[in-house]
TIGU-438365 format. One record per residue: residue in three letters; x, y, z of N, C-alpha, C in turn. Coordinates in steps of 0.2 Angstrom, whole numbers. Each point is the difference from the previous one (the first is absolute). Layout:
N
[ala; [X; Y; Z]; [X; Y; Z]; [X; Y; Z]]
...
***
This chain:
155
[unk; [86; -86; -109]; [-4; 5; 1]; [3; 5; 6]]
[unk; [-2; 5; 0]; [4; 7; 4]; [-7; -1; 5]]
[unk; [0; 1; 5]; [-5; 4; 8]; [4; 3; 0]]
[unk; [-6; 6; 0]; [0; 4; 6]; [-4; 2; 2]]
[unk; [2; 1; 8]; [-5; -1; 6]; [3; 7; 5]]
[unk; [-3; 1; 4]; [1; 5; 6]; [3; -6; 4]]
[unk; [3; 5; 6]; [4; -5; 7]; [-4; 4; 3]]
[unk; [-2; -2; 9]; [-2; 1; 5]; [4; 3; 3]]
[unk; [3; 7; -2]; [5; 4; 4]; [0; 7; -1]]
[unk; [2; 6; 2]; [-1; 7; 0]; [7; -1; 1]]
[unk; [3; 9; -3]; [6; 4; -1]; [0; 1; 9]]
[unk; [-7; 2; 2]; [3; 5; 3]; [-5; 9; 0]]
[unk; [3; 0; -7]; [-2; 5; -1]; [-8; 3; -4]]
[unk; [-3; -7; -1]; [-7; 2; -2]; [-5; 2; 2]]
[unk; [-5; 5; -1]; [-4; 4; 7]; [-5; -5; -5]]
[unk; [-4; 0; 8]; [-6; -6; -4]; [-6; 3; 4]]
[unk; [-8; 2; -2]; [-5; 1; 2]; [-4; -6; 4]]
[unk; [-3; -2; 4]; [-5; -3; 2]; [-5; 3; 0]]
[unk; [-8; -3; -3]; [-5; 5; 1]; [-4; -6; 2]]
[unk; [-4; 3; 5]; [-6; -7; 4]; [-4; 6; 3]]
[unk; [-6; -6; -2]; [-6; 5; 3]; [-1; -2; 9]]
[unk; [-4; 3; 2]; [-1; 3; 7]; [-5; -7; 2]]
[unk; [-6; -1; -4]; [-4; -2; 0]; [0; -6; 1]]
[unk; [-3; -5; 8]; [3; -7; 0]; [8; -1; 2]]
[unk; [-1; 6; 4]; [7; 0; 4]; [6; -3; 3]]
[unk; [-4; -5; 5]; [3; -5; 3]; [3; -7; -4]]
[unk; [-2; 0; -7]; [2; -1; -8]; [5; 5; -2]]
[unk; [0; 4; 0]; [4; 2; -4]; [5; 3; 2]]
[unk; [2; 0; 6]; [5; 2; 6]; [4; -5; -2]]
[unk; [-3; -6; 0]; [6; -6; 1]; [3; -1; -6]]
[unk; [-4; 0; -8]; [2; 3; -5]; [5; 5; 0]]
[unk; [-2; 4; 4]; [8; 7; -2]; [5; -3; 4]]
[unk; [-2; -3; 5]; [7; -2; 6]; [5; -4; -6]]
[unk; [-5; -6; -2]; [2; -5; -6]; [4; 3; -4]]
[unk; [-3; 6; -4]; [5; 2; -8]; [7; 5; 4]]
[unk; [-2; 2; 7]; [5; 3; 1]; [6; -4; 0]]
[unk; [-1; -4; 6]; [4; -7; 2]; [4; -3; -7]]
[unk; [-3; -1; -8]; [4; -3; -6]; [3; 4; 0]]
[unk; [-1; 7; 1]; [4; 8; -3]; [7; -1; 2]]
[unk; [-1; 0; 10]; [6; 2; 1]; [5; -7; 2]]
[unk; [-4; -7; -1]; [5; -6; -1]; [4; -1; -5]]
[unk; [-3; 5; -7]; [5; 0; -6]; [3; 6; -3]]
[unk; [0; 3; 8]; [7; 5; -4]; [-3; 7; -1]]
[unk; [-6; 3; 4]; [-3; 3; -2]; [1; 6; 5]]
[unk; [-1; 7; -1]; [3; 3; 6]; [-8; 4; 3]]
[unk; [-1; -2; 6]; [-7; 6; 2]; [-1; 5; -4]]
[unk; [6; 3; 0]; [0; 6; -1]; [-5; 3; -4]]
[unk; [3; -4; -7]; [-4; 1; -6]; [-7; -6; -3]]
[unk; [-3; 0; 6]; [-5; -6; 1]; [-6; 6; 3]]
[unk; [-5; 2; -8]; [-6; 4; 5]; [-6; -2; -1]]
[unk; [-5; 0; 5]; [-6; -3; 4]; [-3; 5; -4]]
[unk; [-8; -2; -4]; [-4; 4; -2]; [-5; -2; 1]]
[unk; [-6; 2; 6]; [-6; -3; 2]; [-6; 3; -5]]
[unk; [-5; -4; -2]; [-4; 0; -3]; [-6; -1; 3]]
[unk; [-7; 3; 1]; [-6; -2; 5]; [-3; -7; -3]]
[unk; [0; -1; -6]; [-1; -10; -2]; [3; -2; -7]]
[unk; [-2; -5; -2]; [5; -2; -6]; [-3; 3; -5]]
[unk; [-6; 1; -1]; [-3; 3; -5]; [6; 9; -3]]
[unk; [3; 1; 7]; [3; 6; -2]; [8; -1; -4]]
[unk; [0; -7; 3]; [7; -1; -4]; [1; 2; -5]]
[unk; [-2; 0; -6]; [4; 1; -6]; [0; 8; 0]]
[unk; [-5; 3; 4]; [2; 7; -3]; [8; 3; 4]]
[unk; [-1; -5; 7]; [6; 1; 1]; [5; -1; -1]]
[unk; [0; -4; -5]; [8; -3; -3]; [-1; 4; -8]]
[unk; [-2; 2; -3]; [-3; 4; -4]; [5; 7; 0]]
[unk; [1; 4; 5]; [2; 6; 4]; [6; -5; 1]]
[unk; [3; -4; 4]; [6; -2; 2]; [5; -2; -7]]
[unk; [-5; -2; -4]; [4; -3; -5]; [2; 6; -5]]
[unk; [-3; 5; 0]; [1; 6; -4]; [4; 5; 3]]
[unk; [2; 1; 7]; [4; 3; 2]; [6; -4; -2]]
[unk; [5; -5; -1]; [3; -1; -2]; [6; -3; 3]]
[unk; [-1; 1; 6]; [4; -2; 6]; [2; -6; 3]]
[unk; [-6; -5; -3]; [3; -6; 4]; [3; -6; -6]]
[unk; [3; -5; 1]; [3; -4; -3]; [-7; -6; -1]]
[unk; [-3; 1; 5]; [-7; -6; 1]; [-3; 2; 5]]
[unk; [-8; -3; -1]; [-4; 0; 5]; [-2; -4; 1]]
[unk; [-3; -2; 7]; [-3; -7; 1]; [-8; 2; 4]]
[unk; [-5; -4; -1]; [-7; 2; -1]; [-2; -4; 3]]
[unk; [-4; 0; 9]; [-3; -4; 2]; [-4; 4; 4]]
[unk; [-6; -6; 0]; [-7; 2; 3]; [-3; -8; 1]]
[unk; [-5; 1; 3]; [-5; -5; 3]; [-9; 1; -1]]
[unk; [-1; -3; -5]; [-6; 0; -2]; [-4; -8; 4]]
[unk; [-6; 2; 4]; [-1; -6; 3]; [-8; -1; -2]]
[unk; [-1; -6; -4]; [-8; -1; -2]; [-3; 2; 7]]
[unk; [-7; 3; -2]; [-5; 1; 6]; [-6; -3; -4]]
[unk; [-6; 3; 4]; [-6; -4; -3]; [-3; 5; -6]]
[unk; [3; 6; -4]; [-3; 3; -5]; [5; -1; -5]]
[unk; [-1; 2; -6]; [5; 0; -6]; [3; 5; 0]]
[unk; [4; 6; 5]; [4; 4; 1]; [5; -2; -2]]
[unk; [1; -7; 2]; [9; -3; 1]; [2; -1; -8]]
[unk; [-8; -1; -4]; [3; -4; -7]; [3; 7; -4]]
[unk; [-5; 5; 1]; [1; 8; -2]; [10; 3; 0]]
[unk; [-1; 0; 8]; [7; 1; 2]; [4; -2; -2]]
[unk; [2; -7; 1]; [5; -6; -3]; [1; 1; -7]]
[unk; [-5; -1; -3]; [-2; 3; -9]; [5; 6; -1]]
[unk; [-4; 7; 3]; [3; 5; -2]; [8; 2; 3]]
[unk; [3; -1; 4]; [5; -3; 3]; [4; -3; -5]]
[unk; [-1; -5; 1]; [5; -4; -6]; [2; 2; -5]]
[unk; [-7; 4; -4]; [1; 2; -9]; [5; 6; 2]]
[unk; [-1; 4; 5]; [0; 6; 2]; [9; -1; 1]]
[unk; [2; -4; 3]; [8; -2; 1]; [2; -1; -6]]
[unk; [-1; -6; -4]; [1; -1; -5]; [1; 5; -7]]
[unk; [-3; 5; 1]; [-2; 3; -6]; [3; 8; 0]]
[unk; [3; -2; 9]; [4; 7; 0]; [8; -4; 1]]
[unk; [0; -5; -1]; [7; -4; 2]; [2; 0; -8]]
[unk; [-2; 0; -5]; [0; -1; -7]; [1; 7; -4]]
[unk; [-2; 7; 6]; [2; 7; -2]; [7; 1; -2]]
[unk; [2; -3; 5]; [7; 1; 2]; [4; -2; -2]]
[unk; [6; 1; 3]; [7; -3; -1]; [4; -3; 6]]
[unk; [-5; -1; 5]; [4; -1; 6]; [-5; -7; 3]]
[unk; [5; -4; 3]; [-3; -6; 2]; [-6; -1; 6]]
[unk; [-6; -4; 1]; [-4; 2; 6]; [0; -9; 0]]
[unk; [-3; -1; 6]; [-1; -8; 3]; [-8; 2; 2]]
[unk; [-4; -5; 1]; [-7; 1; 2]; [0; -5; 6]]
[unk; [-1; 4; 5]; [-2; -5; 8]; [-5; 2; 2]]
[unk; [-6; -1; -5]; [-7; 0; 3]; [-3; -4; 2]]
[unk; [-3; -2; 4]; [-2; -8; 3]; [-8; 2; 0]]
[unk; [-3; -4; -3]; [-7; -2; -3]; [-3; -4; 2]]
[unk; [-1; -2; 9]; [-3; -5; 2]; [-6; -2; 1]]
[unk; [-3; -8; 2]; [-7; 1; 1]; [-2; 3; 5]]
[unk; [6; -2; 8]; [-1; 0; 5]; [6; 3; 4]]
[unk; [-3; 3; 5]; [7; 6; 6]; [4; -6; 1]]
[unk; [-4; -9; 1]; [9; -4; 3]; [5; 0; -9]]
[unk; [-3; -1; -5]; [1; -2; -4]; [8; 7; -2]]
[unk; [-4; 7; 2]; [6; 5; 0]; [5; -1; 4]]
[unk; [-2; -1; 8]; [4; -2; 4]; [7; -5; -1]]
[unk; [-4; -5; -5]; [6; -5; -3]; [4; 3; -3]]
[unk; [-1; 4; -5]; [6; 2; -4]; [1; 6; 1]]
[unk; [3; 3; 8]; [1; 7; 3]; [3; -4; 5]]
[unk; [2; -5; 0]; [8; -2; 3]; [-3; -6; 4]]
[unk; [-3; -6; -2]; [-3; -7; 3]; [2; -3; -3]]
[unk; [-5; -4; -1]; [0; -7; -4]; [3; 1; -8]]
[unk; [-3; 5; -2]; [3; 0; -8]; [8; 8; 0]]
[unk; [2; 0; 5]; [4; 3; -1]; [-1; 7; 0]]
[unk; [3; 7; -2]; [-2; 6; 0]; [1; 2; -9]]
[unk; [-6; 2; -1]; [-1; 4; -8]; [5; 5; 0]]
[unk; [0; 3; 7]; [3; 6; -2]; [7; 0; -2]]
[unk; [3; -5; 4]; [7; -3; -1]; [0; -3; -8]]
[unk; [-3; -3; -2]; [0; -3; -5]; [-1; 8; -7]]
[unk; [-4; 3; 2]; [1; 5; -6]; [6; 3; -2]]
[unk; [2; 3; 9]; [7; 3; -1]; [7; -3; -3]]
[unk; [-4; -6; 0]; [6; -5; -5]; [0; 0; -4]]
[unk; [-5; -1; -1]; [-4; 3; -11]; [3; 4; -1]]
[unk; [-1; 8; 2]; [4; 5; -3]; [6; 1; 2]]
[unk; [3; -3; 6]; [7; 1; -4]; [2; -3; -5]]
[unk; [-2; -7; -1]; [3; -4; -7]; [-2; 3; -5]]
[unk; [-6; 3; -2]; [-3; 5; -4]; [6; 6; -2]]
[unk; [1; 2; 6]; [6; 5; 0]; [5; 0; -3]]
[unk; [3; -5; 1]; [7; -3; -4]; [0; -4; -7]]
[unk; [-6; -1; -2]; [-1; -3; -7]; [-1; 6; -2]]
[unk; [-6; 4; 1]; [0; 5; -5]; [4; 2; 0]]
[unk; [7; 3; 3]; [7; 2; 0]; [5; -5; -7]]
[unk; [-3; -4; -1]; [3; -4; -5]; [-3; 0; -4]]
[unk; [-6; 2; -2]; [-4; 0; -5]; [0; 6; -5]]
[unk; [3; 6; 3]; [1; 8; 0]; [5; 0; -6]]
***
């Protein structure tokens, strides 16, 4: 049997987007700190690493929508923090969000990673923003480079 698979590594020369909402801040900072941090531990140059803030996740797709049609980046990575509260706003958001990523990642031709974190609770975010369960953020920007380099074989 033949794998193929992507490797955890950059050229160098891949310009790569990150888009994260605003919303849930002190989430999503650690998050960006995170995707940045896998960026430029494999190989990744600042340079071509750009920040695109978003007012909450609900905005994401439109923003990756416009990023992905411009045609400029190799991949985008897509983090946000939706945190259950006491109405059903969080089921709405998260919902439209996710189809909303999904279904503009599917337009395209260019690889996207999802680091939206859909918790019950702000400790439950806290965890996976760089604690107990590690940082999402770091973890997505892993996904799409691997993403990056398989699609690269698949072409």
């Amino acid at each position: 049997m033949n794998t193929i698979e992507g490797k955890i590594a950059l050229g160098g020369d891949e310009k790569i987007a990150i888009i994260a909402s605003r919303f849930n801040h002190i989430i999503t900072d650690r998050l960006i700190e995170g995707a940045k941090d896998s960026f430029l531990r494999h190989n990744g140059d600042e340079k071509k690493l750009d920040l695109i803030l978003v007012p909450g996740a609900y905005e994401l797709p439109f923003a990756l929508d416009r990023a992905l049609a411009l045609g400029r980046y190799n991949g985008v990575c897509t983090l946000g923090a939706i945190i259950r509260g006491g109405t059903p706003h969080f089921d709405y958001v998260s919902a439209e969000a996710t189809k909303g990523i999904a279904n503009t990642t599917l337009k395209y031709t260019t690889p996207v990673s999802f680091g939206v974190l859909t918790t019950d609770s702000i400790e439950q975010a806290i965890e996976r923003a760089g604690s107990k369960a590690g940082n999402k953020g770091f973890e997505a920007m892993n996904t799409l480079i691997e993403l990056i380099n398989l699609y690269k074989k698949l072409v």
